[in-house]
PyMOL commands that place a pseudoatom at each C-alpha (Angstrom):
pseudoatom trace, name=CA, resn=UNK, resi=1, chain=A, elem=C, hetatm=0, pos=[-115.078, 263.864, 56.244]
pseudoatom trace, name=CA, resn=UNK, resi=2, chain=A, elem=C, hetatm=0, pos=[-113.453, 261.900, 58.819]
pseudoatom trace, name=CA, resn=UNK, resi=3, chain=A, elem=C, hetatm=0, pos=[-114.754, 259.292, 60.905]
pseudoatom trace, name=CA, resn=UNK, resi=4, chain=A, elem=C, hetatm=0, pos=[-116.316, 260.011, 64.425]
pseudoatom trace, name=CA, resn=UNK, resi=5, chain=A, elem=C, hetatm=0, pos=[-114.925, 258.288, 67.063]
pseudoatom trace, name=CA, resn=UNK, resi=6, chain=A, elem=C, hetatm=0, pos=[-117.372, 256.188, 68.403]
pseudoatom trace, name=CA, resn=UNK, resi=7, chain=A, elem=C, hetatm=0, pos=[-119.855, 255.223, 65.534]
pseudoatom trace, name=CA, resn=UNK, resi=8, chain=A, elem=C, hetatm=0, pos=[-121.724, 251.936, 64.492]
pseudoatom trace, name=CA, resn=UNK, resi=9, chain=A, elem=C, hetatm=0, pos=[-121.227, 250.325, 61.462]
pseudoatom trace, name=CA, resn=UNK, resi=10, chain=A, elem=C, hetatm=0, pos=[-122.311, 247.218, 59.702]
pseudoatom trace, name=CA, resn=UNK, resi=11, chain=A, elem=C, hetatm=0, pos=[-119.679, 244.083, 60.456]
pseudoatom trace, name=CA, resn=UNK, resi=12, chain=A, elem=C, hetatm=0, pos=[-117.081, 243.644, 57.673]
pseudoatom trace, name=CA, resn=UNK, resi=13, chain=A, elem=C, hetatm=0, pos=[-116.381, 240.317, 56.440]
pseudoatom trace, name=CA, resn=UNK, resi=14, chain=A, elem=C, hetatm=0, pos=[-112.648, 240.064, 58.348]
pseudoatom trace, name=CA, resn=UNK, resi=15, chain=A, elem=C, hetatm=0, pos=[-115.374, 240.814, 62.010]
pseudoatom trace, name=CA, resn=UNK, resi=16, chain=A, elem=C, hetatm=0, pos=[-117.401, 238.088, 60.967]
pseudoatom trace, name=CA, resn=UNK, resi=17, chain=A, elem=C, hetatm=0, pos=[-114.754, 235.575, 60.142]
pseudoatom trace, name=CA, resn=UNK, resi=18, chain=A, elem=C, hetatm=0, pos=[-112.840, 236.602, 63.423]
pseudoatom trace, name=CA, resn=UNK, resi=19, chain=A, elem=C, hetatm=0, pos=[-115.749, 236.910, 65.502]
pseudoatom trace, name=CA, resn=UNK, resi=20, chain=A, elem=C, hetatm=0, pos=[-117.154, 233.042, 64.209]
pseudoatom trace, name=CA, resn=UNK, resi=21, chain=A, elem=C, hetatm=0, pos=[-113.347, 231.853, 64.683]
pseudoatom trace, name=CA, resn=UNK, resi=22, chain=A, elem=C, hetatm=0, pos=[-113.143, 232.976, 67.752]
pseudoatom trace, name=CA, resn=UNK, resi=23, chain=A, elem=C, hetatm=0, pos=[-116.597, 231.180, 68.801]
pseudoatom trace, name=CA, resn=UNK, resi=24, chain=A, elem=C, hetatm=0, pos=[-115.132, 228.046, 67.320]
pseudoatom trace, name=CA, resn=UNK, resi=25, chain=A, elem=C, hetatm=0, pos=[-111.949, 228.172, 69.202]
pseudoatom trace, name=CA, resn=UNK, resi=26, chain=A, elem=C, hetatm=0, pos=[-113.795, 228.739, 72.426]
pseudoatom trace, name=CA, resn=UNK, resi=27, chain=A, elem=C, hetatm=0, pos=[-116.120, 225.823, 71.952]
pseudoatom trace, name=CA, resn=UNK, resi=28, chain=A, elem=C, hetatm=0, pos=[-113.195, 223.853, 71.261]
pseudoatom trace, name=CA, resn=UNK, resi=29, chain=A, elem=C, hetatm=0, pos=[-111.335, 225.088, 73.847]
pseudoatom trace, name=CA, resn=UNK, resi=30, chain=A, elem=C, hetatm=0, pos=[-113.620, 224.695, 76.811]
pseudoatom trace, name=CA, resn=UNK, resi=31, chain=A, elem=C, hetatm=0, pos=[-114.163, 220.929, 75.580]
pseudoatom trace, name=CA, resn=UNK, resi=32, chain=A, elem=C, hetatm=0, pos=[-110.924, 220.335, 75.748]
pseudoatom trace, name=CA, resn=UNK, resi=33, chain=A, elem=C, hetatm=0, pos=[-110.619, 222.363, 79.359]
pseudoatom trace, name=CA, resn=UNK, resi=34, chain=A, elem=C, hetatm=0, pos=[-113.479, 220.116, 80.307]
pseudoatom trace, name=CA, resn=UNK, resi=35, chain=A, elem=C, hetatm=0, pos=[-111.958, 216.535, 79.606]
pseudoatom trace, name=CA, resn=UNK, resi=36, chain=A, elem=C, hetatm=0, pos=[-108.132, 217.541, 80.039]
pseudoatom trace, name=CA, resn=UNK, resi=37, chain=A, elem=C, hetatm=0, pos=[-106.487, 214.828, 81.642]
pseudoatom trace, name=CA, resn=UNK, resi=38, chain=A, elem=C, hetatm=0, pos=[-104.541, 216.769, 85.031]
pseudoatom trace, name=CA, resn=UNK, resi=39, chain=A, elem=C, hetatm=0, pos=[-104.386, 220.320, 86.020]
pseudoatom trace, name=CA, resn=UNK, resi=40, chain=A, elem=C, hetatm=0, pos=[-101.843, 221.593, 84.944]
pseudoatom trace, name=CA, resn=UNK, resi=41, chain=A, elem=C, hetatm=0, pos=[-102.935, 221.460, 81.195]
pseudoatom trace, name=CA, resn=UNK, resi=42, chain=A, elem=C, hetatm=0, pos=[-106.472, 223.042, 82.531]
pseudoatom trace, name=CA, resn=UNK, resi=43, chain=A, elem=C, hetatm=0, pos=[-104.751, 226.024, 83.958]
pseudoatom trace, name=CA, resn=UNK, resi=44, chain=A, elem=C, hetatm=0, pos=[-102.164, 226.328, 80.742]
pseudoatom trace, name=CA, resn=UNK, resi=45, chain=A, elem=C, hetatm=0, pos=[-105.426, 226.429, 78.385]
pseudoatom trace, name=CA, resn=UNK, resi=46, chain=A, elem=C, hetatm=0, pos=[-107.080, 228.795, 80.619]
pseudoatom trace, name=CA, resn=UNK, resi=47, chain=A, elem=C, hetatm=0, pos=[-104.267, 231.059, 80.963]
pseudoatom trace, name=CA, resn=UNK, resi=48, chain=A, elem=C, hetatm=0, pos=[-103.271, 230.786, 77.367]
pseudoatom trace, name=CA, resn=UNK, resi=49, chain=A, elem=C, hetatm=0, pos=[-106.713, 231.518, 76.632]
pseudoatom trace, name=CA, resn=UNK, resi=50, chain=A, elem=C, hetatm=0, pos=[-107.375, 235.279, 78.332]
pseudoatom trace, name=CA, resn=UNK, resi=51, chain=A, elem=C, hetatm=0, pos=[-103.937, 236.526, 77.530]
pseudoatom trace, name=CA, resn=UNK, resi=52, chain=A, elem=C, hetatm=0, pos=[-104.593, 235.133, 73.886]
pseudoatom trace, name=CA, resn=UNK, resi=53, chain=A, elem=C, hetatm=0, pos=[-108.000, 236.797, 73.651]
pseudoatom trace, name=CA, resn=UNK, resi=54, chain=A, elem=C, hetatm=0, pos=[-105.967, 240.080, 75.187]
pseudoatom trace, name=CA, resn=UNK, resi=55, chain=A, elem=C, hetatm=0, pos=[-103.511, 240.260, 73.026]
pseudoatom trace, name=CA, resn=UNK, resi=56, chain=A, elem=C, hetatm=0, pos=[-105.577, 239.223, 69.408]
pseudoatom trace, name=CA, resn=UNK, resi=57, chain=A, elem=C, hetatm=0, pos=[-108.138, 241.891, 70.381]
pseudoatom trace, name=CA, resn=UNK, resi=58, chain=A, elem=C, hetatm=0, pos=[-105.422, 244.962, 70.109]
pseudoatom trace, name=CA, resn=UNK, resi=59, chain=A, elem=C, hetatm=0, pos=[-103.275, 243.374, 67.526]
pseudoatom trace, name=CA, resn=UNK, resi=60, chain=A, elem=C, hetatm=0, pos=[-105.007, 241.987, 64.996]
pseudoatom trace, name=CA, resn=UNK, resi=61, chain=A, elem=C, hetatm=0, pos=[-109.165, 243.462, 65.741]
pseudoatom trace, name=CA, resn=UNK, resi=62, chain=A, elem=C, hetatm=0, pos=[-107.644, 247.346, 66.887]
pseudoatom trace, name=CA, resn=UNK, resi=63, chain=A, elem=C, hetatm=0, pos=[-109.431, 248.125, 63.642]
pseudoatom trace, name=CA, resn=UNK, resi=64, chain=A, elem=C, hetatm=0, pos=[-112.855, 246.389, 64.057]
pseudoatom trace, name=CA, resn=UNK, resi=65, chain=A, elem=C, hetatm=0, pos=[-113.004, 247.793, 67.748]
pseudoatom trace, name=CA, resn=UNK, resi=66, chain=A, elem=C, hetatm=0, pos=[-113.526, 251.304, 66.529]
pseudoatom trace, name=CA, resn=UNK, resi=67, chain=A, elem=C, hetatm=0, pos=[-116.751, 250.149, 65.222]
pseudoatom trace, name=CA, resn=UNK, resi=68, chain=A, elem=C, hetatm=0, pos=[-119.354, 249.739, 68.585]
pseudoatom trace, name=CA, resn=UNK, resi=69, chain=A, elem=C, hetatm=0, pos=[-120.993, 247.014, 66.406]
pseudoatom trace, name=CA, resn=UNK, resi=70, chain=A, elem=C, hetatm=0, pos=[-118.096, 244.988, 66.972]
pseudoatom trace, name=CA, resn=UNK, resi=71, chain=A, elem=C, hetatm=0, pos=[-116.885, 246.490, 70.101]
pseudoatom trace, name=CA, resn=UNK, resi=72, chain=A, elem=C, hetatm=0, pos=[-120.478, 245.746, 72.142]
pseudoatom trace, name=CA, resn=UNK, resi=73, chain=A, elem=C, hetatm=0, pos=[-119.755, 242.188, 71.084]
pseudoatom trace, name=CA, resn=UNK, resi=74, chain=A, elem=C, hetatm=0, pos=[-116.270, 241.708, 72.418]
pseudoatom trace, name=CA, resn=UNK, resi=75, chain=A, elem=C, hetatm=0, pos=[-117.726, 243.477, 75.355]
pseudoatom trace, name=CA, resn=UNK, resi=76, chain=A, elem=C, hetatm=0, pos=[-120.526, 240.815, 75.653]
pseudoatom trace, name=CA, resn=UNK, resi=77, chain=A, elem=C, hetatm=0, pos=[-117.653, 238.582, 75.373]
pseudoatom trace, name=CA, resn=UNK, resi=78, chain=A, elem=C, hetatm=0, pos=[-115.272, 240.032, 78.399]
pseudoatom trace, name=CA, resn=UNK, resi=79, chain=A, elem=C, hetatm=0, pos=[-119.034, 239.710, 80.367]
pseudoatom trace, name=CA, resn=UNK, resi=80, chain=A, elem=C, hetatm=0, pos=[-118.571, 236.318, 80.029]
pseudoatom trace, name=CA, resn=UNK, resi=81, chain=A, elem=C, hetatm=0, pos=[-115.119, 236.187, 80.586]
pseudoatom trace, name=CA, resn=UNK, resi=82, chain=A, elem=C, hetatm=0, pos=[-115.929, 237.562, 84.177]
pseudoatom trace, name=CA, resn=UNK, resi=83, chain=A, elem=C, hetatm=0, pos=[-118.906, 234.775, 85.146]
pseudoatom trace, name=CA, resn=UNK, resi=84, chain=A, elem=C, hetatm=0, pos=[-116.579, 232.373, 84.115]
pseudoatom trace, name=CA, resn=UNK, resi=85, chain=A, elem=C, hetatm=0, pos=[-114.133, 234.082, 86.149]
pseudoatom trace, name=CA, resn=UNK, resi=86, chain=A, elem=C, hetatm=0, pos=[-116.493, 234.395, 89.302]
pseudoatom trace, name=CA, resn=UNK, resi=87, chain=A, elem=C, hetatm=0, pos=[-116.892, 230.421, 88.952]
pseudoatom trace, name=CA, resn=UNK, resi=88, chain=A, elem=C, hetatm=0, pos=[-113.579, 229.300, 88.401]
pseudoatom trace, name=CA, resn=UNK, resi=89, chain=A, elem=C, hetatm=0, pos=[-111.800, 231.922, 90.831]
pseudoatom trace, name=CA, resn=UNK, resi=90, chain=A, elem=C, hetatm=0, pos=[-112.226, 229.976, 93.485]
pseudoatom trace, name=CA, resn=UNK, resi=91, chain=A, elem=C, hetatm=0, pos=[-111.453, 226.531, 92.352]
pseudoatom trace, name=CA, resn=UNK, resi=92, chain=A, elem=C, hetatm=0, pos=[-107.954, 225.725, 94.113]
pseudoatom trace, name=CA, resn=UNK, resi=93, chain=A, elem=C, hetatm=0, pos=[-106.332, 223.334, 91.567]
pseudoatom trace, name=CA, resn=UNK, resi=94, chain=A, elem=C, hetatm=0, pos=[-105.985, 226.124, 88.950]
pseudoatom trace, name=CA, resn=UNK, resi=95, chain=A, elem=C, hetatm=0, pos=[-103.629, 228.247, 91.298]
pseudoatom trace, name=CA, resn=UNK, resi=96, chain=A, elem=C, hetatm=0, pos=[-100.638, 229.063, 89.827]
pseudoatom trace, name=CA, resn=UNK, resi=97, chain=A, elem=C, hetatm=0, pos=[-97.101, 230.002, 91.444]
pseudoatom trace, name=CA, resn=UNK, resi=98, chain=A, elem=C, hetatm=0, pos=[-98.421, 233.477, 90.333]
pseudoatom trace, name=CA, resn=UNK, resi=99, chain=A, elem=C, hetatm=0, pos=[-101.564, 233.944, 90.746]
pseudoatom trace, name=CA, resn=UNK, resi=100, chain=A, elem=C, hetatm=0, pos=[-105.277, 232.000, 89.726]
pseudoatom trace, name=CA, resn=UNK, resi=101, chain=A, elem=C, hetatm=0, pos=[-105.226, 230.789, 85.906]
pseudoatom trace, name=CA, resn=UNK, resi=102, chain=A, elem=C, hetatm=0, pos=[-108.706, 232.298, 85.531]
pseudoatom trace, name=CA, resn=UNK, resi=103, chain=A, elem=C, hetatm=0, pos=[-107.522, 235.827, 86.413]
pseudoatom trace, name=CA, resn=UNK, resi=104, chain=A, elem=C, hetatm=0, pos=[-106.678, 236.882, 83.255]
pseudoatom trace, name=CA, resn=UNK, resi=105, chain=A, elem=C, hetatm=0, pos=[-111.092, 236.707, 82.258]
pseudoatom trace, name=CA, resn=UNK, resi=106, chain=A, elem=C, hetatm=0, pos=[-111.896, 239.420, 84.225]
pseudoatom trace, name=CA, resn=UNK, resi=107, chain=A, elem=C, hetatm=0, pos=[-109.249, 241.242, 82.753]
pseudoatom trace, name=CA, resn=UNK, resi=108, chain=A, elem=C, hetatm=0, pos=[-110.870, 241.083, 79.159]
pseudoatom trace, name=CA, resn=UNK, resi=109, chain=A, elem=C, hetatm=0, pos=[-113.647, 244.108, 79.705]
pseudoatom trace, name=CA, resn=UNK, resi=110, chain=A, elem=C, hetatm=0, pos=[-110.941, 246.071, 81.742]
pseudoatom trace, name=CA, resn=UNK, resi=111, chain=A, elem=C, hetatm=0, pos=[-108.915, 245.912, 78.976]
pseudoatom trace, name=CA, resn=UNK, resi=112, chain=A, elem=C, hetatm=0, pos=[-111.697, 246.942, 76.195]
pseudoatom trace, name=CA, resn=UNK, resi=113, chain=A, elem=C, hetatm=0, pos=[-112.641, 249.594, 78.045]
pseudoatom trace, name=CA, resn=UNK, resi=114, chain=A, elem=C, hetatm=0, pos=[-108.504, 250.781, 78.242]
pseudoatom trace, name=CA, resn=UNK, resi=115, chain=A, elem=C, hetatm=0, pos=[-108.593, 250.156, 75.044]
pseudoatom trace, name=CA, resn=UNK, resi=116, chain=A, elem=C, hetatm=0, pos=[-111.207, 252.716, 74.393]
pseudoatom trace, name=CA, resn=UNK, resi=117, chain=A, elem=C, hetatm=0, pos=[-109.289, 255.529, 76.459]
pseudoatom trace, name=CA, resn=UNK, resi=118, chain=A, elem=C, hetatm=0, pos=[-106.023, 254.771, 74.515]
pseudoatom trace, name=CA, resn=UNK, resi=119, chain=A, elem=C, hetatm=0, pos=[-108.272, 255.553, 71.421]
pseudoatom trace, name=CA, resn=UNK, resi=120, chain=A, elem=C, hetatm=0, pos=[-109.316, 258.909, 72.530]
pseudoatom trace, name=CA, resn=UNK, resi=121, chain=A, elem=C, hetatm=0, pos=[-106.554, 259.822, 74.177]
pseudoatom trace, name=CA, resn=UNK, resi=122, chain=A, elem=C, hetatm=0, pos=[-104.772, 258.864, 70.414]
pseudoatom trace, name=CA, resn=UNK, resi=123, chain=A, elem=C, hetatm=0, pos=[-107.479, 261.263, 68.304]
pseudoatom trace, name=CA, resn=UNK, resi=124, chain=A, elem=C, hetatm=0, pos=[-107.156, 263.961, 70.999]
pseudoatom trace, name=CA, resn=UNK, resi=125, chain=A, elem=C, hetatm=0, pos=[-103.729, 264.217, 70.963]
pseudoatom trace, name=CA, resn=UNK, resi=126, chain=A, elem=C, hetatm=0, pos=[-102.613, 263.251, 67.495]
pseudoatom trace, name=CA, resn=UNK, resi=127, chain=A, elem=C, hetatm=0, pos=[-105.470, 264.029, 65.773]
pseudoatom trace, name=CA, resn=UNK, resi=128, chain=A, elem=C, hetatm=0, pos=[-105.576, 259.970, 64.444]
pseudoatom trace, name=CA, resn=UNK, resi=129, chain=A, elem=C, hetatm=0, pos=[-106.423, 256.857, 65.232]
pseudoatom trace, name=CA, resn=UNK, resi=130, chain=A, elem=C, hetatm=0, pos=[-104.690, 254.593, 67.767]
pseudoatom trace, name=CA, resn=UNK, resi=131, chain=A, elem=C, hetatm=0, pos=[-102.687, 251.897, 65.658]
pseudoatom trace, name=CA, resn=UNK, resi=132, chain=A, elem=C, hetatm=0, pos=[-100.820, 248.525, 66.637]
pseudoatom trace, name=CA, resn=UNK, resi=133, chain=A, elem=C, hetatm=0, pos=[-96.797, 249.054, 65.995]
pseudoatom trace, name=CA, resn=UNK, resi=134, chain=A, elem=C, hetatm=0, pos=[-95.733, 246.518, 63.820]
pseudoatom trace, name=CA, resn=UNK, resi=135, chain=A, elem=C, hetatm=0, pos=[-92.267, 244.624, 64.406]
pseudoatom trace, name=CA, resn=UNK, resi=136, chain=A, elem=C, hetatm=0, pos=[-89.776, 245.518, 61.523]
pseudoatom trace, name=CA, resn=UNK, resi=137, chain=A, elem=C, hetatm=0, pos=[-92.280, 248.685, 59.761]
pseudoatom trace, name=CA, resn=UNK, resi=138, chain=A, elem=C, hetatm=0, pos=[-92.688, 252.124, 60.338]
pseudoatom trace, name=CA, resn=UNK, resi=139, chain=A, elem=C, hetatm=0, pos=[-96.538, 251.578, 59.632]
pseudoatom trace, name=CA, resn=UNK, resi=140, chain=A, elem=C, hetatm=0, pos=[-99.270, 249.637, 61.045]
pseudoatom trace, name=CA, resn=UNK, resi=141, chain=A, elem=C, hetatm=0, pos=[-100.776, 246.735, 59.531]
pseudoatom trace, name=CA, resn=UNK, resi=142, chain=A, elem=C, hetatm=0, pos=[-104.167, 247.525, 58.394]
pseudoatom trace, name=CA, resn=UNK, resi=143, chain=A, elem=C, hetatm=0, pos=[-104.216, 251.542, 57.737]
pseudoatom trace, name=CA, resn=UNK, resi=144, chain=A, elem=C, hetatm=0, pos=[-100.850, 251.809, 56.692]
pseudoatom trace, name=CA, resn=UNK, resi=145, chain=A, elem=C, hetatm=0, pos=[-100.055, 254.743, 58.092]
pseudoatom trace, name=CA, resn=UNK, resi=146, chain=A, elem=C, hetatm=0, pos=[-96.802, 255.620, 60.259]
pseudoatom trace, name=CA, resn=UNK, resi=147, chain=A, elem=C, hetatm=0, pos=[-96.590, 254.295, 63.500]
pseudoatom trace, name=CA, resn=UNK, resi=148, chain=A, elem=C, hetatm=0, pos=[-96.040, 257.510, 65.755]
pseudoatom trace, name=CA, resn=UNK, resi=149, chain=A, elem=C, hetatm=0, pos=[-94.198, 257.411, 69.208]
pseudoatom trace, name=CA, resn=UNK, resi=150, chain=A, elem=C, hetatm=0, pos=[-97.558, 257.832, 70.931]
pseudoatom trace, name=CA, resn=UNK, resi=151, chain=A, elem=C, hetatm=0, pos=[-98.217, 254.852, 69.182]
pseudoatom trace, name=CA, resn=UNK, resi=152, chain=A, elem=C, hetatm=0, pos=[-95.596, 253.305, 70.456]
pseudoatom trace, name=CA, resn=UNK, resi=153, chain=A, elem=C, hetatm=0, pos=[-96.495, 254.299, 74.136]
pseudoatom trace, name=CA, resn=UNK, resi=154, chain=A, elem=C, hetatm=0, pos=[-100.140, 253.902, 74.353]
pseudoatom trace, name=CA, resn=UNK, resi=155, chain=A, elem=C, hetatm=0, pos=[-98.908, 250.208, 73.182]
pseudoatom trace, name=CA, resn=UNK, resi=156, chain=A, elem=C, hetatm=0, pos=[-96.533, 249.997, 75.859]
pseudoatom trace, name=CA, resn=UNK, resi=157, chain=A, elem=C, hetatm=0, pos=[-99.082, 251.214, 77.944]
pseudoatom trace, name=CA, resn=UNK, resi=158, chain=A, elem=C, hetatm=0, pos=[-101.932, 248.454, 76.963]
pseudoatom trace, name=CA, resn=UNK, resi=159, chain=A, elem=C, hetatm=0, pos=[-99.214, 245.428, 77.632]
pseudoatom trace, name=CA, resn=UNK, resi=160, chain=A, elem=C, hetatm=0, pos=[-97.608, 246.716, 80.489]
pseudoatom trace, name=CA, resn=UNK, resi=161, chain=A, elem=C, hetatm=0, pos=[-101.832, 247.128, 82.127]
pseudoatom trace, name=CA, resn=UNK, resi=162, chain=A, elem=C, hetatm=0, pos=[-102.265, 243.895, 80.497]
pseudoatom trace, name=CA, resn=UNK, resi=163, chain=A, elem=C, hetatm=0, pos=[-99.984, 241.968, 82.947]
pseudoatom trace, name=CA, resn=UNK, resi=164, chain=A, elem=C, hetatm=0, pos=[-99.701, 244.066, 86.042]
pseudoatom trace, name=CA, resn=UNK, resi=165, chain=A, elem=C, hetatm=0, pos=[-103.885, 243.226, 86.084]
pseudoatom trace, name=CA, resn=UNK, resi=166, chain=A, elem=C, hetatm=0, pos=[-102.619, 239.282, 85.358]
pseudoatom trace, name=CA, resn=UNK, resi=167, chain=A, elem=C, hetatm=0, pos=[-100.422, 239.250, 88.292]
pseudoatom trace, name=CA, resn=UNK, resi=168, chain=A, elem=C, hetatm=0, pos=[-102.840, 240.895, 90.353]
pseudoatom trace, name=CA, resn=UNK, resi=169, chain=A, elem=C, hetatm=0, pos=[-104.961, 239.076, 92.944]
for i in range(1, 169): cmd.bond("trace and resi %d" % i, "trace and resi %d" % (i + 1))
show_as sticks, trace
zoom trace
């Protein structure tokens, strides 16, 4: 029988090691935000840091997210992404040419919940799960199964939202 799509599961072992990584790097990160020496490394760190969080969610936890055990907690996490966007937003020395550093935080729940639509829009459609196109295979990384071209597009479509919201004040 297949899976529902939205169903709660317990946290695998890969969650839990991603999830406590990912709690590490933050820590570390924010220290290091905290105490950098000029600006310009605070606003690389901070924009390195949402796009990074962006991007590892849908290619390496697309999996975990279709469990809402794990999905509620990257959700709790793009919460905090936004107050820490609401208090740094306005802070002038992490402007960019482009746009705020800190824009890319408020982005994170935007994107979880796109991320959600590309699913159903994926099972819908195609009957399947939405899966991550892998450079250089024909199938994804974790279910093995062939990368379709709505794959491909619903893909397109998560990077291409991903930094039109960046670039947008």
């Amino acid at each position: 029988m297949p899976q529902p799509i939205f169903y709660f599961s317990k946290i695998s072992s890969w969650d839990k090691v991603t999830i406590g990584l990912y709690i590490i790097l933050s820590i570390f990160l924010w220290h290091y935000f905290g105490n950098a020496a000029n600006n310009k490394i605070q606003r690389d760190i901070l924009f390195g840091y949402s796009i990074g969080t962006q991007f590892f969610l849908y290619f390496f936890n697309y999996k975990s997210l279709r469990n809402l055990s794990v999905y509620f907690f990257w959700v709790g996490i793009g919460i905090l992404h936004l107050f820490i966007y609401l208090e740094l937003k306005d802070v002038e020395m992490l402007q960019n040419v482009r746009g705020h550093s800190a824009t890319g935080l408020r982005n994170t729940i935007i994107l979880l919940f796109l991320f959600q639509v590309l699913r159903f829009v994926s099972a819908k459609t195609q009957g399947q799960e939405l899966v991550c196109p892998s450079k250089g295979s024909r199938t994804d990384f974790f279910d093995e199964r062939r990368v379709t071209i709505l794959d491909f597009i619903l893909f397109v479509v998560y990077i291409a939202t991903t930094f039109l919201l960046l670039f947008k004040d």
